[in-house]
C-alpha positions as CSV (number, residue, x, y, z in Angstrom):
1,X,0.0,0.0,0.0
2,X,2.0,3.4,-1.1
3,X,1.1,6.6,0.4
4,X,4.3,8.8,-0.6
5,X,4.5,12.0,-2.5
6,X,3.7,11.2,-6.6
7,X,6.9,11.9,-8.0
8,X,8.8,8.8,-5.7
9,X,5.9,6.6,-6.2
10,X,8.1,4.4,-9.1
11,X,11.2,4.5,-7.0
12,X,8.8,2.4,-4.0
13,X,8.0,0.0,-6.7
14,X,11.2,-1.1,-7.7
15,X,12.2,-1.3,-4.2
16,X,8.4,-3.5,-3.9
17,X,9.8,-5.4,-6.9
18,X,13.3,-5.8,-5.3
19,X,11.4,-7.9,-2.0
20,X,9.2,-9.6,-4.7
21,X,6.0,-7.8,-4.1
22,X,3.0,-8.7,-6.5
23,X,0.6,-6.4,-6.0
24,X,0.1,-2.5,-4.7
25,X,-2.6,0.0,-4.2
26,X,-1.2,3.2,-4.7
27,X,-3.1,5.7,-2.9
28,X,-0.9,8.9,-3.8
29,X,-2.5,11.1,-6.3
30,X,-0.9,13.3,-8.8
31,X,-0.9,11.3,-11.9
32,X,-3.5,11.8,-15.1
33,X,-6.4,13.2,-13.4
34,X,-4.1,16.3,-13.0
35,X,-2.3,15.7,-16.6
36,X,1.1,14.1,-15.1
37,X,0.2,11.0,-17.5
38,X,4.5,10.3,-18.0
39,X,4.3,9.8,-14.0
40,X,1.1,7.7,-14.4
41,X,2.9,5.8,-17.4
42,X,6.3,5.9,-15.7
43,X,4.7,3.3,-12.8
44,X,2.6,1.2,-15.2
45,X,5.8,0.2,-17.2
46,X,7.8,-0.4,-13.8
47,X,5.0,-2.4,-12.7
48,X,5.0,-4.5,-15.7
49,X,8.8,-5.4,-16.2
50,X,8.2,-6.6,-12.0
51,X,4.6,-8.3,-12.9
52,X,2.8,-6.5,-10.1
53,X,-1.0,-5.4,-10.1
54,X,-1.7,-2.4,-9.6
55,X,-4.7,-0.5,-8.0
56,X,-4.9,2.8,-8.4
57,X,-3.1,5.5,-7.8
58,X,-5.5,8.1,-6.8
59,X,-7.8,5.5,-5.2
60,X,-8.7,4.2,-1.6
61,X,-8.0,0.9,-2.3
62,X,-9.9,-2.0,-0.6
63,X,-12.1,-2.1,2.4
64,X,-13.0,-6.3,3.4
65,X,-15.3,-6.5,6.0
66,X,-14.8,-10.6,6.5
67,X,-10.7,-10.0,6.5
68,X,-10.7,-6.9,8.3
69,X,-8.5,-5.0,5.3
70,X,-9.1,-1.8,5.6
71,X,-7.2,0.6,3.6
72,X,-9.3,3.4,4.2
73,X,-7.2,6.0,5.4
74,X,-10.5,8.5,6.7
75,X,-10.8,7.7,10.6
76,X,-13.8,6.8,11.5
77,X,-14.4,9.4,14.2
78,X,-14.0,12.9,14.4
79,X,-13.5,15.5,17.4
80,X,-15.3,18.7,16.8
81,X,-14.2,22.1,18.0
82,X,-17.1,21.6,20.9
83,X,-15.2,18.3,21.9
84,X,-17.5,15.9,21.2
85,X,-17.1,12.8,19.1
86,X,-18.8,11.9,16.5
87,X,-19.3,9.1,13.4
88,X,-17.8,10.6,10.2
89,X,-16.3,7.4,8.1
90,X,-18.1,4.6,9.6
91,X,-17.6,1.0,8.3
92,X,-21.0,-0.5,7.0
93,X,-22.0,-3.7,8.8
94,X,-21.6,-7.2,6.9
95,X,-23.9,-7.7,4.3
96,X,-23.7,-9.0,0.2
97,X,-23.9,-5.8,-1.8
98,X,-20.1,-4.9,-3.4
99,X,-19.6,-1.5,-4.0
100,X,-16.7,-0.6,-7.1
101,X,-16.1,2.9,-7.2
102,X,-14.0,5.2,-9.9
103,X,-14.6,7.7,-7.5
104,X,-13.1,7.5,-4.2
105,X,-14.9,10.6,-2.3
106,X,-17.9,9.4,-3.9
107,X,-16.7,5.6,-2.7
108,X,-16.2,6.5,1.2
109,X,-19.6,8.6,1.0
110,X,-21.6,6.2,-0.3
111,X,-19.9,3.9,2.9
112,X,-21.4,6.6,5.1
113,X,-24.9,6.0,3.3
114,X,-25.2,3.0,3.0
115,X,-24.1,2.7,7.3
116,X,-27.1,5.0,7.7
117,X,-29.4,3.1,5.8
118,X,-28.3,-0.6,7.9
119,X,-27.2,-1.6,4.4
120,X,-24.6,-4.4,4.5
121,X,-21.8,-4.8,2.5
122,X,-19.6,-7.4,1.2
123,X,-16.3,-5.8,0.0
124,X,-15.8,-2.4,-1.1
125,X,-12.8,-1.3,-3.8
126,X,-11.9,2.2,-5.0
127,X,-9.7,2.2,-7.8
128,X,-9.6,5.5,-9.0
129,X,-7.4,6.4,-12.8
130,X,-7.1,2.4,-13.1
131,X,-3.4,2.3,-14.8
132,X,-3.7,-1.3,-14.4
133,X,-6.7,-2.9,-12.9
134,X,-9.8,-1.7,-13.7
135,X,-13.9,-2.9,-14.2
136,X,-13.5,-5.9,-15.9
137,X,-11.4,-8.0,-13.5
138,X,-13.2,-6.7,-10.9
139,X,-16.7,-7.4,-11.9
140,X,-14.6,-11.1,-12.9
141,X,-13.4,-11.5,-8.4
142,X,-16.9,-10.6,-8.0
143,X,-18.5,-13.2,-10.0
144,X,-16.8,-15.9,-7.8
145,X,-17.5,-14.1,-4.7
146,X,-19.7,-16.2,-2.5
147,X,-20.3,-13.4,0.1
148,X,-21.7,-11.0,-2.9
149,X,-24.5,-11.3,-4.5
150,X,-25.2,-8.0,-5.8
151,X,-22.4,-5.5,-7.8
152,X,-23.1,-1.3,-7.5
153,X,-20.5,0.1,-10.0
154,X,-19.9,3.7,-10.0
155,X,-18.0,5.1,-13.6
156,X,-16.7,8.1,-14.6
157,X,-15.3,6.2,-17.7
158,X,-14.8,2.9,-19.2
159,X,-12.2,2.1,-21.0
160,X,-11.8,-1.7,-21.6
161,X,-15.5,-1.1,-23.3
162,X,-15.2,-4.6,-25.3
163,X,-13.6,-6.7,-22.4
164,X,-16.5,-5.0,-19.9
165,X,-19.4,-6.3,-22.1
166,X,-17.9,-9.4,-22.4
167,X,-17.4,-9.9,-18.5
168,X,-20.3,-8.4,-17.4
169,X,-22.8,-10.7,-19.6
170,X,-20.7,-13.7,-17.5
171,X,-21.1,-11.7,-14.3
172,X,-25.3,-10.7,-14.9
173,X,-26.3,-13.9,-15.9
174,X,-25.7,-14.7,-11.9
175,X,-25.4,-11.7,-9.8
176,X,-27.2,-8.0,-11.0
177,X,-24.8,-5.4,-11.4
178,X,-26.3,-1.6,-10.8
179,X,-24.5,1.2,-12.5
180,X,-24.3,4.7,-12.2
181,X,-22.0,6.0,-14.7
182,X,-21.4,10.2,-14.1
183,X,-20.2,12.3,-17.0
184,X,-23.6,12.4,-19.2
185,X,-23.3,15.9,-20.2
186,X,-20.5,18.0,-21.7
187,X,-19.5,19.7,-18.2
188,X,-19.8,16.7,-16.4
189,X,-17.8,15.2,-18.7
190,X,-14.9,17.8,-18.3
191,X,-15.2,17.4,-14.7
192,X,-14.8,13.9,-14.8
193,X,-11.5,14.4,-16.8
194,X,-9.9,16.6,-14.3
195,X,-10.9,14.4,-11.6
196,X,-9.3,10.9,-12.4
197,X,-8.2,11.6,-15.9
198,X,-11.1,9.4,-17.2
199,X,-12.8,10.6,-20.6
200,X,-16.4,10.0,-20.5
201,X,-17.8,9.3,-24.2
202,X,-21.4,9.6,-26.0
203,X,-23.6,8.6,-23.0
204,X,-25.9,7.0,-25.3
205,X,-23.1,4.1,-26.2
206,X,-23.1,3.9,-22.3
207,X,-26.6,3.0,-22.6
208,X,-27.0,0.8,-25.6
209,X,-24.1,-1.1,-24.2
210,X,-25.0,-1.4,-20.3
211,X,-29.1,-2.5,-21.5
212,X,-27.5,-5.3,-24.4
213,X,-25.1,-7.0,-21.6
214,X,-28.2,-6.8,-18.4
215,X,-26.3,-4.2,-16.5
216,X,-29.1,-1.8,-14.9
217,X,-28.4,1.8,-14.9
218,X,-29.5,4.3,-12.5
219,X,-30.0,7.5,-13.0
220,X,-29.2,9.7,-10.1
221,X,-27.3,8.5,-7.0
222,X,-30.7,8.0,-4.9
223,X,-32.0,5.3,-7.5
224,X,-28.2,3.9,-7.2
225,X,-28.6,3.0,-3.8
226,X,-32.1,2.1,-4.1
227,X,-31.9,-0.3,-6.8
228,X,-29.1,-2.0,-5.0
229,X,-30.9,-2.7,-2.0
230,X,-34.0,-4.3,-4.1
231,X,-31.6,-6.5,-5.6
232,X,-30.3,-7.3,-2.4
233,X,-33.7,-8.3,-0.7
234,X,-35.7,-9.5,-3.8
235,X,-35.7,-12.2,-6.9
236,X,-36.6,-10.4,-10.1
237,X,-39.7,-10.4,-11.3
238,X,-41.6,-13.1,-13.9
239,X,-43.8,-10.3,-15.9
240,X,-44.1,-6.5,-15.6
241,X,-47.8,-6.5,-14.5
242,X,-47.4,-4.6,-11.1
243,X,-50.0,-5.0,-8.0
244,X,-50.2,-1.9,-6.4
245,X,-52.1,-2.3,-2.2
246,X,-52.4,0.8,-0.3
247,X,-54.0,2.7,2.2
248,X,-53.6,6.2,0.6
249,X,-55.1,6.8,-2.6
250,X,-52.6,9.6,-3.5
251,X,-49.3,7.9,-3.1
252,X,-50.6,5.1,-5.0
253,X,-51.3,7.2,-7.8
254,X,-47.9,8.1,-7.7
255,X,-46.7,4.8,-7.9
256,X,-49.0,3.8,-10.6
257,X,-47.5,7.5,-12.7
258,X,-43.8,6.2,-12.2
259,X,-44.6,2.7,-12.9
260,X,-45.8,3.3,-16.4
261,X,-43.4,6.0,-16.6
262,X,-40.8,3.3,-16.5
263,X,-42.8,0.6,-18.9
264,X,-44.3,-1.0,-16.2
265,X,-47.9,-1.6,-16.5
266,X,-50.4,-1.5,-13.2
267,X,-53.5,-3.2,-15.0
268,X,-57.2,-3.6,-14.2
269,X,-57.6,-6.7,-11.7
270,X,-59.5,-9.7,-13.5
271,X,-63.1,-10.4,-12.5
272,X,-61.9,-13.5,-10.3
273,X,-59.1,-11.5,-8.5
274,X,-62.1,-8.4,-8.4
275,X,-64.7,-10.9,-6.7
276,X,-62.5,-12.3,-4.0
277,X,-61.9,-8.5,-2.7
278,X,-66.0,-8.1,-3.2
279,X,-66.9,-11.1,-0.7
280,X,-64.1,-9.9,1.7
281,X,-66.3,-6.6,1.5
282,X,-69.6,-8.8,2.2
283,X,-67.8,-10.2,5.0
284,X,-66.9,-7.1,6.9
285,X,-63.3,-7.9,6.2
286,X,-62.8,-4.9,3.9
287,X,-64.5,-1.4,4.1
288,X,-67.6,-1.4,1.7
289,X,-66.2,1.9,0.0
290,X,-62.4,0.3,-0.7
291,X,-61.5,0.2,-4.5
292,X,-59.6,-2.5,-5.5
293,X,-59.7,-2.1,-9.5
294,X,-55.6,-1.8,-8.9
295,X,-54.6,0.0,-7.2
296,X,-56.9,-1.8,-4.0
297,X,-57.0,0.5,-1.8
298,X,-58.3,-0.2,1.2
299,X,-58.5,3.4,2.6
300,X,-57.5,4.9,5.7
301,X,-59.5,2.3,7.9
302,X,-56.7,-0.2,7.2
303,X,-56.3,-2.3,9.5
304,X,-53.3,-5.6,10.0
305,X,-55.6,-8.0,8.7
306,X,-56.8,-5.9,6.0
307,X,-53.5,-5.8,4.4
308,X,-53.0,-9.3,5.3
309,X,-56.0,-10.7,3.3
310,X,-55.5,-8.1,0.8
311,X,-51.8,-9.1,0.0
312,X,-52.5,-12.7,-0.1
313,X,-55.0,-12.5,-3.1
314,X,-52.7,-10.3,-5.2
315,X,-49.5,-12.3,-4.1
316,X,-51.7,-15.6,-5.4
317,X,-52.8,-14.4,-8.6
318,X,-51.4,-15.0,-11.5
319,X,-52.1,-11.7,-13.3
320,X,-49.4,-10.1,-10.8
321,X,-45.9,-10.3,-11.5
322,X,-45.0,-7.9,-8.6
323,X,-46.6,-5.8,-5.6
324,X,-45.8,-2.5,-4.0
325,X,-47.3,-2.3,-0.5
326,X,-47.8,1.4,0.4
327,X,-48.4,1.1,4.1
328,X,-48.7,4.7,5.4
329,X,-48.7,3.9,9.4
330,X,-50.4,7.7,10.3
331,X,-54.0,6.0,10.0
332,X,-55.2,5.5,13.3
333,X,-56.2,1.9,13.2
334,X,-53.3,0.2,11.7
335,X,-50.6,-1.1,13.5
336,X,-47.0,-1.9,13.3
337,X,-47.4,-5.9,13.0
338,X,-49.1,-5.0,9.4
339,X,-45.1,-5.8,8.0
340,X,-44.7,-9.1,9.6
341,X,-48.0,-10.2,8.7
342,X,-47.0,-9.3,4.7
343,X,-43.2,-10.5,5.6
344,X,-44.9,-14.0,6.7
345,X,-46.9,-14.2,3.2
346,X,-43.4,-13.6,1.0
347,X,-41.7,-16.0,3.0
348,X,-41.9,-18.8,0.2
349,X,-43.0,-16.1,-2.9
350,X,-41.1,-16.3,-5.9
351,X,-42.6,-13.0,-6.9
352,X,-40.9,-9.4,-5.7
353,X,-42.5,-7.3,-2.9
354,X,-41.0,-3.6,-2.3
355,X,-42.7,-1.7,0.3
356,X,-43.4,2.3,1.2
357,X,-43.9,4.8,4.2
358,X,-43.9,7.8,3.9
359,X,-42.4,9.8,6.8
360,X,-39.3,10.9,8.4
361,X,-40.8,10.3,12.1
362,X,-39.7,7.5,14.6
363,X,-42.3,5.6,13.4
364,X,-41.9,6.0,9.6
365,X,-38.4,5.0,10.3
366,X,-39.7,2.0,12.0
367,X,-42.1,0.8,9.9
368,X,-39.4,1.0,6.9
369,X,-36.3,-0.7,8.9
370,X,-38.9,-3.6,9.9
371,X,-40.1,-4.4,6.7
372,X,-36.2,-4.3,6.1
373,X,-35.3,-6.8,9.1
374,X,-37.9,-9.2,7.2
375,X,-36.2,-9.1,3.9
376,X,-38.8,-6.2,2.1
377,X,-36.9,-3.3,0.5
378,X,-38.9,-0.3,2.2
379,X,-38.4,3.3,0.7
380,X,-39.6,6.8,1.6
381,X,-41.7,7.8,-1.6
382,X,-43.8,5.7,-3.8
383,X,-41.8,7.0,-6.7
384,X,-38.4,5.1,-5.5
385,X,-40.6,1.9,-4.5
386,X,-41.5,2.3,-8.2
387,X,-38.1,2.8,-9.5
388,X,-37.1,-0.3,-7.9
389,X,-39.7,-2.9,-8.8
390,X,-39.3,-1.6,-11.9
391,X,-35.3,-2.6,-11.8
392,X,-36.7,-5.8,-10.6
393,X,-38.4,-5.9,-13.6
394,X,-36.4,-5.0,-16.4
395,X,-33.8,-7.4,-14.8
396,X,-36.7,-10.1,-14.8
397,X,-36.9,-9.8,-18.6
398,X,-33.4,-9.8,-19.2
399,X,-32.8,-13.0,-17.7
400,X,-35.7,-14.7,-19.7
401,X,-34.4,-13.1,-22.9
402,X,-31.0,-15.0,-22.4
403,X,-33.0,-18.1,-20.9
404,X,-31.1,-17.7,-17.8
405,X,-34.5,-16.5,-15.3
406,X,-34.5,-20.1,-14.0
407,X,-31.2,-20.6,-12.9
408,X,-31.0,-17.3,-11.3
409,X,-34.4,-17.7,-9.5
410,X,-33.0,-20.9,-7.9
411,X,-29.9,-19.2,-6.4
412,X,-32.2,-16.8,-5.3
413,X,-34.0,-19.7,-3.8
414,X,-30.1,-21.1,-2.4
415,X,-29.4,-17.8,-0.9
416,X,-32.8,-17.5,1.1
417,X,-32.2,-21.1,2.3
418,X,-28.6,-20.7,3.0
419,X,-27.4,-23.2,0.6
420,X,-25.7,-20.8,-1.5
């Protein structure tokens, strides 16, 4: 691991080379992202003639939760001027999400996030202008890692464009790999130049090439995230018809408007799946005035076994491929035990369940880190619950368009049994 001054960093190699070292992570910075590319090639060719890997320079290098490597040289803790102590790097518990990062700042935040959000993680690598190693032979380790199961990838450039494809086709036939690749617009692109050399290309290519080789894209750093965790909780979905149960009209028009927005469709129950909700109504199990065309909605006299009942038909039907429980917990009659009763039904469900509260209250965070404890991804608006099943989706299809939906459901299937 070399953490010297740029313009020594080949002189530490040949003395790594001289004791037979095989790999480094440089950390120093100086190189192309500030136009010193005869430093930057000045280490690759030493590196070379001595066959060691390289990571880096200008990166963070490798954080393994099971190992305890931790290269991360941004303390955990910080003293403020007031004296007290508080969290400022913290390292995210265990869990099976891998996060590769171009960008190291954007690497070590996106630690801090995904700590705040009781998002595990697997391994973490920053390997910031990539002299040497670079996506492919990570997304390659990853592939064979039994402790990840899901890849978030944040680009500012690709370079080994035809050696990416090829790899991540391999790696998304088993394990979904979320992108967020930065540099879409001119200035962004400049930006991302002068921050780890990287040129950023037509963002269509990017595109064309991430959608033909199953790689999902996000758009924005919340959907990032988001997406991640949905792959981290859920299988893909079988079919893009979406159920949609809620006890908030609004929000579940919403979700219905960014569900079609992203070529989802949220279609009109059939008459079989509309009579069962009808005799729950002439049983007194449902309010007489709930809709349940799709969105059901069973209004704001939800109650536990209201959603219960509710999410059992849709989860049994046939017609739905996916459903989006919007759970709002400020009507007064429903109570907390609504998610385990749901979390009980998706137990043994092949199909995906992503779940909403709205609310930045003790209780909305409650309701959302439950559903969470029970294996639901839960999000804040029904616009990023949307976003998600819709990733859920789109992977869905993907898999069935290379024949490979069955296989991945039953590592899905492994992984929830623990026989992965």
């Amino acid at each position: 691991m070399i953490v010297v001054p740029a313009a020594i960093v080949p002189k530490i190699l040949k003395d790594a080379a001289a004791k037979g070292v095989k790999a480094a992570a440089i950390i120093s910075a100086g190189f192309s992202e500030v136009g010193n590319t005869q430093l930057e090639n000045a280490i690759t060719s030493v590196a070379r003639e001595a066959n060691i890997r390289i990571l880096g320079p200008n990166c963070l290098g490798v954080y393994d939760i099971s190992t305890g490597v931790d290269m991360l040289f941004l303390p955990e803790t910080k003293v403020l001027t007031t004296g007290d102590e508080f969290v400022a790097t913290p390292r995210p518990m265990a869990g099976n999400i891998a996060m590769v990062t171009q960008s190291g700042a954007f690497g070590v935040a996106a630690l801090d996030y995904l700590s705040g959000r009781q998002m595990g993680v697997s391994k973490f690598v920053s390997f910031g202008n990539k002299c040497d190693i670079a996506e492919p032979e990570m997304l390659e380790y990853f592939l064979y890692d039994e402790e990840t199961w899901v890849i978030l990838l944040y680009a500012e450039a690709i370079e080994a464009g035809r050696e990416f494809m090829k790899v991540a086709k391999k790696v998304t036939r088993k394990k979904p790999i979320v992108a967020f690749k930065s540099g879409k617009s001119k200035a962004g692109a400049r930006a991302a130049a002068s921050h780890t050399g990287a040129i950023a290309g037509a963002d269509k290519i990017y595109d064309a090439a991430f959608a033909q080789v199953g790689v999902m894209r996000a758009q924005d750093m919340e959907e990032f995230f988001d997406v991640g965790k949905a792959f981290a909780f859920q299988p893909p979905a079988s079919g893009n018809n979406i159920g949609i149960l809620t006890d908030a009209g609004g929000p579940s028009v919403m979700a219905v408007d960014e569900c079609e927005a992203k070529g989802l469709t949220v279609n009109r129950f059939s008459d079989e799946v509309l009579e069962k909700f009808e005799k729950l109504k002439e049983r007194g199990k449902l309010p007489k005035f709930a809709t349940n065309l799709n969105p059901v909605d069973i209004t704001g006299s939800a109650t536990s076994e209201m959603f219960r009942l509710s999410a059992e038909i849709l989860l049994a039907a046939s017609e739905t491929h996916g459903l989006i429980v919007l759970g709002l917990h400020q009507t007064p009659a429903l109570q907390e035990d609504f998610v385990d009763q749901i979390a009980d039904l998706v137990k043994d469900c092949s199909k995906p369940i992503v779940a909403c509260d709205i609310g930045e209250t003790e209780m909305a965070m409650f309701i959302r880190s439950r559903f969470e404890k029970l294996g639901i991804p839960a999000y804040s608006s029904p616009e990023d619950a949307a976003r998600a099943m819709a990733a859920l989706v789109h992977y869905g299809k993907y898999l069935k368009e290379i024949g490979g939906f069955r296989e991945y459901m039953n590592i899905c299937v492994q992984r929830r049994t623990g026989k992965a």
